[in-house]
VOTOR-279047 format. One line per field, with one value per residue: residue number from 1; x, y, z of N, C-alpha, C in turn; residue in three letters. Coordinates in pm, whole numbers. Example, Ala and Ser with C-alpha at 12.3 -4.5 7.8 and 13.67 -1.06 7.14 Angstrom:
! VOTOR-279047
num c(1  2)
nc1 c(1319  1285)
nc2 c(-569  -225)
nc3 c(780  708)
cac1 c(1230  1367)
cac2 c(-450  -106)
cac3 c(780  714)
cc1 c(1320  1290)
cc2 c(-330  3)
cc3 c(780  787)
residuo c(ALA  SER)
//
This chain:
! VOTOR-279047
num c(1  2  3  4  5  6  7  8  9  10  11  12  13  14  15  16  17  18  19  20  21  22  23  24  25  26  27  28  29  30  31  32  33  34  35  36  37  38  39  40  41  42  43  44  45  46  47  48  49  50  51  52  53  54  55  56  57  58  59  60  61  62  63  64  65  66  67  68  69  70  71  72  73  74  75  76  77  78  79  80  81  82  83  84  85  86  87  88  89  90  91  92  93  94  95  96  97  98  99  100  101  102  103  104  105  106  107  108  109  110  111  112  113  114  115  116  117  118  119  120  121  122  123  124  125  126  127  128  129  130  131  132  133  134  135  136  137  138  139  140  141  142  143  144  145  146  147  148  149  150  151  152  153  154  155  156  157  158  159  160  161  162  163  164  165  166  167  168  169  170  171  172  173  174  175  176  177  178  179  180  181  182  183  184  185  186  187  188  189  190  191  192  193  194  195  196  197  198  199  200  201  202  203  204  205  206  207  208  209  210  211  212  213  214  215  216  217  218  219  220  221  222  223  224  225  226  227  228  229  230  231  232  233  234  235  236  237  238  239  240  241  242  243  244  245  246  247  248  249  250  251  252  253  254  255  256)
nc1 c(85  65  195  136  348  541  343  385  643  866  1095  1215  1295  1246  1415  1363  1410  1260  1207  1022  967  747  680  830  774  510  604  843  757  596  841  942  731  756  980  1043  805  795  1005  1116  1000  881  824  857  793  910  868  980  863  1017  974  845  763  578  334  440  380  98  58  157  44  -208  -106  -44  -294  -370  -201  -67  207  345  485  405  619  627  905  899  985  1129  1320  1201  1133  1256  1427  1538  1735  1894  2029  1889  1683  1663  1763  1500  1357  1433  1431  1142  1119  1035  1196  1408  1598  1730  1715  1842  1787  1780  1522  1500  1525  1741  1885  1782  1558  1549  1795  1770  1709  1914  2094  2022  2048  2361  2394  2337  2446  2718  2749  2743  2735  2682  2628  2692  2592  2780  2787  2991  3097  2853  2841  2810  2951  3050  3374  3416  3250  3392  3643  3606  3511  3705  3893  3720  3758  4011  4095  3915  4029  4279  4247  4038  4064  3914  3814  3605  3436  3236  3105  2912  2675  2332  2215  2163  2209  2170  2219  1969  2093  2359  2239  2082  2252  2427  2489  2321  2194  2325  2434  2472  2601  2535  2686  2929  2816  2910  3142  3142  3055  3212  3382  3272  3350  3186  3129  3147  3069  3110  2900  2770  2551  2330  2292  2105  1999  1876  1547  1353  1214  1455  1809  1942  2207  2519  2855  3035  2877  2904  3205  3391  3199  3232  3500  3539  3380  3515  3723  3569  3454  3639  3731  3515  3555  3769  3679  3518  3336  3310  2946  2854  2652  2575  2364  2436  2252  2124  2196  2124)
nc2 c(-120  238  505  784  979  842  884  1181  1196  1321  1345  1591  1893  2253  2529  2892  3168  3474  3831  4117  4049  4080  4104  3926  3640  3556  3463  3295  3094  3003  2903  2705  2528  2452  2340  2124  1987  1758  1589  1304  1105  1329  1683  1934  2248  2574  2850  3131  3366  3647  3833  4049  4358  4360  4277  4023  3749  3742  3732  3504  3300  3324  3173  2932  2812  2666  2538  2193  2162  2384  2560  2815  2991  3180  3394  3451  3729  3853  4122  4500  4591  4469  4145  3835  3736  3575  3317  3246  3182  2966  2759  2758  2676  2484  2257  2268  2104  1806  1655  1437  1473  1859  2177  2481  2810  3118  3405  3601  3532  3538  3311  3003  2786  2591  2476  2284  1979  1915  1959  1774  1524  1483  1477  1180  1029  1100  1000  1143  1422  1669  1936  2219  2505  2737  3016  3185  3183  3301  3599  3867  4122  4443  4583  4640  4468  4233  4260  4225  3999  3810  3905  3797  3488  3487  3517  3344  3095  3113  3124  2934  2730  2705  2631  2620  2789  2967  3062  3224  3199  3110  2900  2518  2171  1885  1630  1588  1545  1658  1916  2010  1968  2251  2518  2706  2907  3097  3453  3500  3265  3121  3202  2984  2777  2538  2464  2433  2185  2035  2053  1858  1613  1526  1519  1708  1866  2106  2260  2434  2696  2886  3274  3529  3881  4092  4174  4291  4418  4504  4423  4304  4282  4400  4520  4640  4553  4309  4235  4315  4188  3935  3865  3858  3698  3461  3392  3297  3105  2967  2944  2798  2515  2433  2336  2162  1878  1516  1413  1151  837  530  307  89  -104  -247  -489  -648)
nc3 c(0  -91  75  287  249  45  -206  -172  -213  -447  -746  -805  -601  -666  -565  -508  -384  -399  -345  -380  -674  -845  -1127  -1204  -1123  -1255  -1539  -1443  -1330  -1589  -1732  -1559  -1554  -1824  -1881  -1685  -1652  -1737  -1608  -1539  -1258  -1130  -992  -768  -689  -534  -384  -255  -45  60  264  79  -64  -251  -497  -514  -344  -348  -648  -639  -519  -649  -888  -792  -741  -914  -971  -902  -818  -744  -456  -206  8  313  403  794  1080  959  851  902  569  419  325  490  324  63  161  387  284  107  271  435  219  152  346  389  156  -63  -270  -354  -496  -480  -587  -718  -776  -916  -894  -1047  -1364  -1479  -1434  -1675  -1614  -1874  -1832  -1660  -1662  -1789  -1614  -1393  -1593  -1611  -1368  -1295  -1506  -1483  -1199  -991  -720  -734  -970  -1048  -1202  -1443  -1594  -1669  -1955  -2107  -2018  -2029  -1891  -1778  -1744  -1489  -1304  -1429  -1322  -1069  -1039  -1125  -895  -664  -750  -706  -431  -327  -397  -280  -14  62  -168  -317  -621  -825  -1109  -1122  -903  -833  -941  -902  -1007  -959  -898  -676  -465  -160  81  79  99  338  507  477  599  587  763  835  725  405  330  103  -108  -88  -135  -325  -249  24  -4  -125  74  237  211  -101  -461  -728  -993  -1284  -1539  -1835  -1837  -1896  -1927  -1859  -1917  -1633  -1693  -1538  -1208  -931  -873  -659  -531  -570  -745  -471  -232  -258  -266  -28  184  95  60  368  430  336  495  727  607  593  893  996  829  993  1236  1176  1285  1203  1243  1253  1320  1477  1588  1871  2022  1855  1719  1954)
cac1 c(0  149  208  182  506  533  278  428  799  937  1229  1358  1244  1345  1398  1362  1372  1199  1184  991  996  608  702  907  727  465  679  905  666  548  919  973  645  778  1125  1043  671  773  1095  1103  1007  786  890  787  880  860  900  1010  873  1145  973  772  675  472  252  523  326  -38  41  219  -64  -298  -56  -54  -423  -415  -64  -88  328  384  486  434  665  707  956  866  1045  1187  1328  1114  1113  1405  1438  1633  1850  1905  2078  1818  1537  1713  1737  1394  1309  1537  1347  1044  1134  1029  1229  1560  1725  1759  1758  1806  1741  1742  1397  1494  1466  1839  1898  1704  1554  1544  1928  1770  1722  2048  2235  1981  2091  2443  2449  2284  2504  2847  2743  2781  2643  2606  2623  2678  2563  2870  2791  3116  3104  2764  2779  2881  2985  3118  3491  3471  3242  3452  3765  3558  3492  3848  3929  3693  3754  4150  4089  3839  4141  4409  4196  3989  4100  3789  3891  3421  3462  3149  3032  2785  2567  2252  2180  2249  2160  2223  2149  1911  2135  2390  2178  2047  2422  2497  2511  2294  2128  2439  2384  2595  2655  2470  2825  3049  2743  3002  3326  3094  3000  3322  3442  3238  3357  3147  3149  3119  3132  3035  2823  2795  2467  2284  2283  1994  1975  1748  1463  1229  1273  1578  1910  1940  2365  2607  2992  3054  2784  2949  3306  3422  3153  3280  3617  3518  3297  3630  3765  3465  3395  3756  3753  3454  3617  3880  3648  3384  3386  3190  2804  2770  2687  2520  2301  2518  2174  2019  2224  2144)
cac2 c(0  369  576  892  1006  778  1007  1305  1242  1367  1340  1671  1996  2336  2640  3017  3317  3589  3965  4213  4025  4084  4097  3768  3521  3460  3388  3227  2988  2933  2861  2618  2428  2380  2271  2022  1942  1569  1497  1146  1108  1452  1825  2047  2459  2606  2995  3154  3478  3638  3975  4123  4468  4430  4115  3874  3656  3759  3666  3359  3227  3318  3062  2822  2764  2623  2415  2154  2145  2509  2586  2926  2971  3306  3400  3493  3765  3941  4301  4597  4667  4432  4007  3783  3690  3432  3211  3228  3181  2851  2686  2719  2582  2301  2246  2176  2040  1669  1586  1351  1638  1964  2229  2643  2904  3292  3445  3705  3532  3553  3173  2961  2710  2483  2382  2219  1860  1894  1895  1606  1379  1520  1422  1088  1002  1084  977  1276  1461  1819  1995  2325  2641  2779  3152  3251  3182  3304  3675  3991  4225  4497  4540  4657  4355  4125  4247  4206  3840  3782  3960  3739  3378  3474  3484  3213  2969  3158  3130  2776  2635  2658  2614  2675  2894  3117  2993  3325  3121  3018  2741  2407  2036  1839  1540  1617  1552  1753  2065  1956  1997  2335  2594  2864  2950  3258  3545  3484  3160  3091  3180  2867  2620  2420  2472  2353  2061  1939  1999  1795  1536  1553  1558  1845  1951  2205  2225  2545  2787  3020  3373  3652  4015  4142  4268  4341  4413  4562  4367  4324  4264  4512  4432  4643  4537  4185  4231  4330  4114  3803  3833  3831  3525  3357  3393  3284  2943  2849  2920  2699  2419  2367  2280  2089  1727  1413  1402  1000  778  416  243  -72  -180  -253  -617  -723)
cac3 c(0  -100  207  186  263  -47  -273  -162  -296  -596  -762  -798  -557  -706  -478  -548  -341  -427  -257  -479  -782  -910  -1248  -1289  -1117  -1362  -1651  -1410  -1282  -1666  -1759  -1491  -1600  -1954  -1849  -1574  -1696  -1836  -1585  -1461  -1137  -1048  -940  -740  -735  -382  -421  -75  -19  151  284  -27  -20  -399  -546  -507  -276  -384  -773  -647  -447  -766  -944  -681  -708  -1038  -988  -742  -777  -717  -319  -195  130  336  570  869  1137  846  912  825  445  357  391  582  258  -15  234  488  210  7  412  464  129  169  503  368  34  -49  -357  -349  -536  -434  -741  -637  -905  -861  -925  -1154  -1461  -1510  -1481  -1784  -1602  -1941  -1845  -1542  -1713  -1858  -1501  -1377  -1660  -1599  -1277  -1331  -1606  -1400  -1072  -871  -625  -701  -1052  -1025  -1346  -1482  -1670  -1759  -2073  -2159  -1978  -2121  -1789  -1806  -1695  -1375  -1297  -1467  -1237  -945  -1042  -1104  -753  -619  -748  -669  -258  -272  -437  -184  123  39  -209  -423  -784  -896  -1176  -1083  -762  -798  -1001  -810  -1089  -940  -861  -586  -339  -103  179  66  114  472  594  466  716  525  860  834  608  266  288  -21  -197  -76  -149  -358  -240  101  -57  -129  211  334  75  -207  -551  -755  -1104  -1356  -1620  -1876  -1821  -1949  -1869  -1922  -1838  -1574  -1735  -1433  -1056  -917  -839  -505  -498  -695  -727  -372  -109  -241  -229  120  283  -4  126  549  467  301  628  858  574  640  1050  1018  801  1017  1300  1157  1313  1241  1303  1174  1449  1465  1732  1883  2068  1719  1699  2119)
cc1 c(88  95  171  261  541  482  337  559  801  1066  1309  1266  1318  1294  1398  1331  1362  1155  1163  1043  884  616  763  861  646  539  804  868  634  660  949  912  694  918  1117  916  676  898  1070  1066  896  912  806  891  828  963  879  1025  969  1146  925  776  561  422  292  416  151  -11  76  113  -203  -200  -57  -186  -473  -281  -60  81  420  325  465  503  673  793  875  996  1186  1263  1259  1157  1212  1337  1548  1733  1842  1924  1977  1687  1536  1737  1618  1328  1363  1454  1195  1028  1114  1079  1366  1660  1719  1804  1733  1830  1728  1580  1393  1445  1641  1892  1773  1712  1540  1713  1915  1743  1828  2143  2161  2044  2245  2485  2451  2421  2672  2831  2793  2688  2605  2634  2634  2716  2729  2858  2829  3112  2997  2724  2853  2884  3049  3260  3496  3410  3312  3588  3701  3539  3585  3907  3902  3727  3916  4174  4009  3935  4273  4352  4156  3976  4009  3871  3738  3501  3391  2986  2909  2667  2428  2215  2264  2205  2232  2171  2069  2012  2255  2359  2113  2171  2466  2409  2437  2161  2224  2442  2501  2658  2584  2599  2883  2925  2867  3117  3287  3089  3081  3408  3409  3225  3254  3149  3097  3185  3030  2958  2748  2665  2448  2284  2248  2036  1855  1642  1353  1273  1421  1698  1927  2148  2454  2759  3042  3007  2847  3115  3411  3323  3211  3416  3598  3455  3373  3659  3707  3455  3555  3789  3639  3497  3690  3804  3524  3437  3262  3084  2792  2783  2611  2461  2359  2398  2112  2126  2240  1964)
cc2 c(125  432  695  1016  977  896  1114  1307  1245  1382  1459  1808  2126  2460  2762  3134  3412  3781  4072  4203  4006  4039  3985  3666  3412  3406  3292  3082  2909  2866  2726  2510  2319  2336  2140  1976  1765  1498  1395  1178  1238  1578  1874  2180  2502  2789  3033  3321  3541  3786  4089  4222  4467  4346  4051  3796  3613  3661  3522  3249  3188  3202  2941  2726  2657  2521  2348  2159  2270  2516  2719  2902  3164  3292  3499  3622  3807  4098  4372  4658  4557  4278  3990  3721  3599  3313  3176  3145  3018  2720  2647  2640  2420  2248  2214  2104  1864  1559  1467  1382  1761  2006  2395  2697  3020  3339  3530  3730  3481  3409  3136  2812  2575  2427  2286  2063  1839  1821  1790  1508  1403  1433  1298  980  1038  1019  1061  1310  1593  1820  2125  2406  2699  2928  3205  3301  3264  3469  3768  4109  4275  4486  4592  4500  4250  4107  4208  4024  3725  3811  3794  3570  3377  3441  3392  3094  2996  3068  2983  2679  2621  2727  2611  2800  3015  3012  3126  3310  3064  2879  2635  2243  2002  1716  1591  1607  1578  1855  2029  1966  2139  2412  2712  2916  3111  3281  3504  3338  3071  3074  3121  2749  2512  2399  2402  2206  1908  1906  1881  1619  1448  1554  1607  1874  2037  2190  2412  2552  2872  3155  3517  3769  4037  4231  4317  4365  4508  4477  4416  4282  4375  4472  4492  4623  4360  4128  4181  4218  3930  3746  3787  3715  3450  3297  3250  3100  2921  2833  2781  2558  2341  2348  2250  1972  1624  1373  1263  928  617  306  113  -145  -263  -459  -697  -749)
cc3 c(0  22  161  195  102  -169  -263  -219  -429  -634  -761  -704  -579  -632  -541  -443  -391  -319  -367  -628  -872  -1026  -1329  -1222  -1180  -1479  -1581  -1391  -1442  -1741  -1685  -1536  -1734  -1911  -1780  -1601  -1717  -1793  -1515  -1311  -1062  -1048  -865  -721  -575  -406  -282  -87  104  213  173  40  -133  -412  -548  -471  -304  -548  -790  -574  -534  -841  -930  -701  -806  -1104  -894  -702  -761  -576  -294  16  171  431  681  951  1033  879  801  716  368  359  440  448  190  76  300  365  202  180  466  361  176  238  475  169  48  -165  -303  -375  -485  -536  -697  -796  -814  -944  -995  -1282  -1553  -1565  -1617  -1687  -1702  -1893  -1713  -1548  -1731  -1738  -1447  -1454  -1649  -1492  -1232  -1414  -1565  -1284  -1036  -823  -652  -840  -1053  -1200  -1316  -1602  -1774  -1907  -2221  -2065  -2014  -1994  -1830  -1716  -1537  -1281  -1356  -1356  -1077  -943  -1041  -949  -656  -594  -688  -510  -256  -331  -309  -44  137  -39  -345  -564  -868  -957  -1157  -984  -751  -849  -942  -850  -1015  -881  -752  -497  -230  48  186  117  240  573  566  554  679  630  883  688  499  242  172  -118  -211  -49  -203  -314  -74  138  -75  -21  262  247  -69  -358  -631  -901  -1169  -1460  -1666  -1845  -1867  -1874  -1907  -1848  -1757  -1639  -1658  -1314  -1034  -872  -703  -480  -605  -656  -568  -212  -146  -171  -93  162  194  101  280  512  415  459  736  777  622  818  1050  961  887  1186  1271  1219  1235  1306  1299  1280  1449  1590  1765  1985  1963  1716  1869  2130)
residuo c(UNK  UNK  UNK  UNK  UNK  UNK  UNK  UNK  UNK  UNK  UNK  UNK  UNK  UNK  UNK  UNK  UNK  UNK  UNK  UNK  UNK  UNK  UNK  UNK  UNK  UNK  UNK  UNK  UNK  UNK  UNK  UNK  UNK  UNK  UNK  UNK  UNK  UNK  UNK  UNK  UNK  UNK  UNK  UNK  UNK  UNK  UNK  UNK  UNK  UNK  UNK  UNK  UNK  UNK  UNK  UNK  UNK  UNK  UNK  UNK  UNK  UNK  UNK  UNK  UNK  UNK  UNK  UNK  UNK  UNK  UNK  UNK  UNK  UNK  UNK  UNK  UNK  UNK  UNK  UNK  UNK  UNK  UNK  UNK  UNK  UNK  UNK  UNK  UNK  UNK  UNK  UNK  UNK  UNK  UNK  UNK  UNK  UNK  UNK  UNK  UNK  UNK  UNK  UNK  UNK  UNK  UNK  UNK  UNK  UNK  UNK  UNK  UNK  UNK  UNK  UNK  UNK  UNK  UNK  UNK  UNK  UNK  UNK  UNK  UNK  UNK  UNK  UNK  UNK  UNK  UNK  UNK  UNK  UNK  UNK  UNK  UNK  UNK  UNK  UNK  UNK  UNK  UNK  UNK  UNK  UNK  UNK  UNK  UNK  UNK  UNK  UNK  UNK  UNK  UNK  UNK  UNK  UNK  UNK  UNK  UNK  UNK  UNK  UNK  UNK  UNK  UNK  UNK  UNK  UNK  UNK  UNK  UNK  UNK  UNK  UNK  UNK  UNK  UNK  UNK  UNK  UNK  UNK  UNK  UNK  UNK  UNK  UNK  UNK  UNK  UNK  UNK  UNK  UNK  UNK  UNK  UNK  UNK  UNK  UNK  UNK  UNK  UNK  UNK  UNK  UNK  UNK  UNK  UNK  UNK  UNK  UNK  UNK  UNK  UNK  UNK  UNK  UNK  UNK  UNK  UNK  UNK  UNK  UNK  UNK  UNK  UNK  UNK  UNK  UNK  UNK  UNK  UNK  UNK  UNK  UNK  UNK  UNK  UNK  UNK  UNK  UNK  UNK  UNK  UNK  UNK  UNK  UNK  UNK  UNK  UNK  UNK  UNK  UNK  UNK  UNK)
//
């Protein structure tokens, strides 16, 4: 007899935070549909209001009504006018997510969720555990952003080692219990998802991505509100690295 624990899983659950993004949810939501509409196994989309001030949550609830696999999540205890953060958002998704995968996306529009089959059969088809969107190749910044990106990936190889070409990517697949271990209960740690991942031995590769212009909403990161705080959270993921220990433990009553 199906449980329904059972009924309720799906193979892949894809996250999105959203904070005053009225304008891109519906076509986000209708992109997602056609991308993931016919993958093996099920989806569901769990969109994590993250402190609206505009129709985010209203137009997403009108969506909702008429998708049974569209989530609407808010946060709660938010600060006044602002949210509690990507990191904070993509934790609570996780948290009630019921796929086997774990799949994050930015709500902008920016990612193309059609490359989100691609890294499933990717990851499928290597055996691995995470997949992580790769940009680079596909984004036309200008140069002061480009030196900032260079800046950046140079102290995250100095400091930890991470060798992710554009870990700023939100596109990305993953094991479900993977993303259940990362620490994105602290602000910014959305940035060292992979370089996380592999700490905690993992495996981790890339896989090229698309990459759109914002055509709606406002950008909520610019190359100096990233920078300076990029670098201090190098710091803080490697103080934490070097005292993580072993959670894994095993009941020795279970054979008495």
């Amino acid at each position: 007899m199906e449980t329904d624990s059972e009924h309720d899983q799906v193979r892949l659950s894809l996250i999105a935070p959203a904070h005053d993004e009225q304008d891109n949810v519906r076509p986000l939501v209708d992109e997602v549909e056609q991308a993931l509409g016919s993958l093996p196994g099920g989806f569901e989309f769990i969109v994590v209001d993250d402190g609206s001030r505009d129709e985010t949550r209203a137009r997403l609830l009108e969506l909702a009504s008429t998708r049974p696999w569209l989530r609407v999540l808010a946060m709660t205890q938010t600060p006044p006018g602002s949210g509690n953060g990507q990191s904070s958002a993509f934790h609570a998704g996780i948290r009630a997510a019921r796929g086997s995968l774990i799949a994050l996306i930015d709500a902008d529009l920016q990612n193309d969720p059609a490359d989100l089959p691609k890294m499933v059969e990717l990851l499928d088809d290597r055996n691995v555990d995470f997949v992580q969107g790769d940009r680079s190749a596909n984004r036309r910044d200008n140069i002061v952003r480009r030196a900032s990106s260079w800046v950046g990936r140079f102290f995250r190889r100095l400091i930890l080692g991470d060798s992710i070409r554009d870990t700023g990517c939100s596109l990305r697949v993953m094991k479900t219990e993977i993303a259940l271990r990362l620490p994105l209960e602290y602000r910014g740690m959305h940035r060292f998802i992979p370089v996380t991942a592999r700490q905690l031995g993992y495996e981790v590769i890339e896989m090229p991505a698309a990459h759109r212009p914002r055509t709606a909403g406002v950008a909520k990161y610019g190359v100096w509100n990233r920078a300076i705080p990029g670098l201090i959270d190098c710091f803080a993921v490697r103080w934490m690295r070097g005292r993580r220990r072993p959670t894994l433990s095993e009941d020795c009553t279970s054979d008495h």
